[in-house]
C-alpha positions as a printed Julia matrix, in Angstrom:
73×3 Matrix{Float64}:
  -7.88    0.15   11.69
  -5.75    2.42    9.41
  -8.23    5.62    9.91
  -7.52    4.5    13.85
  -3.91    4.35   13.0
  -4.07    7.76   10.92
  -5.17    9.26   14.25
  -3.21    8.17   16.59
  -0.51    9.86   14.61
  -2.65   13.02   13.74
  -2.4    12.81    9.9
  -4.42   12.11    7.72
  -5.11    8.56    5.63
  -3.68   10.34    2.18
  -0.65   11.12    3.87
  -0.16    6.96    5.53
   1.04    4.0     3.37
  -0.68    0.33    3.81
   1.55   -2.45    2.98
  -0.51   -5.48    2.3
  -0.03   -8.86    0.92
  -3.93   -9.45   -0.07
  -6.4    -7.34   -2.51
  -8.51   -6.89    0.75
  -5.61   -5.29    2.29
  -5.63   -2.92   -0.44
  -9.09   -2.48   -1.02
  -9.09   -1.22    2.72
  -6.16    0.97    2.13
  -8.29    2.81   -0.58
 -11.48    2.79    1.23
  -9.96    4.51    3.95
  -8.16    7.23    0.97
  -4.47    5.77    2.28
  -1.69    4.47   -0.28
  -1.55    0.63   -0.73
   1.77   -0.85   -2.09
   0.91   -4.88   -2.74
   3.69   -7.55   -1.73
   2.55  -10.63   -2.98
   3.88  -13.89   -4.41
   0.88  -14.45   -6.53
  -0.75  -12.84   -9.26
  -3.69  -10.54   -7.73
  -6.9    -9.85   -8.6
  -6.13   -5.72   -8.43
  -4.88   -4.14  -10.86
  -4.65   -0.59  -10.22
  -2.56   -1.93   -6.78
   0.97   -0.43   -6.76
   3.14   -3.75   -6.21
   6.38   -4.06   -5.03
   8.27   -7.5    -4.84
   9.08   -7.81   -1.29
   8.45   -5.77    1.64
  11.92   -4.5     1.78
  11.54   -2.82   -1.45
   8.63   -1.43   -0.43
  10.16   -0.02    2.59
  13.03    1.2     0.26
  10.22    3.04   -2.16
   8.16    4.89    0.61
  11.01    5.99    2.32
  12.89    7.38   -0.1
   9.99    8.99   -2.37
  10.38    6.89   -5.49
   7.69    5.73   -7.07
   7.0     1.77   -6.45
   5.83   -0.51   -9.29
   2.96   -0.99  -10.95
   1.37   -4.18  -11.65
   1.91   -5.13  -14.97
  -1.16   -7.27  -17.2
């Protein structure tokens, strides 16, 4: 779905952003070479997932160009 979704908008994955709420979600996100930023109100299993409290922030990150969080052990 996001190499679909890369396509329709004729970029490419590394330049799209996945915001997921699952390690799956992110685990697709790198599969398909896209970014994954992690909203999630428990602790995942991932730990090289960028995280980001709630999707708003996340939002917030991407569209301005800072750097989201990482997930801290």
């Amino acid at each position: 779905m996001i190499l679909w979704a890369a396509g329709r908008l004729c970029t490419a994955p590394a330049d799209c952003a996945v915001i997921g709420d699952t390690d799956a979600h992110m685990e697709a996100a790198r599969r398909a070479g896209a970014h994954g930023i992690l909203v999630s109100t428990v602790r995942p299993q991932a730990t090289t997932a960028h995280t980001a409290p709630d999707l708003g922030t996340a939002v917030r990150a991407l569209l301005s160009g800072r750097p989201v969080f990482r997930m801290s052990r």
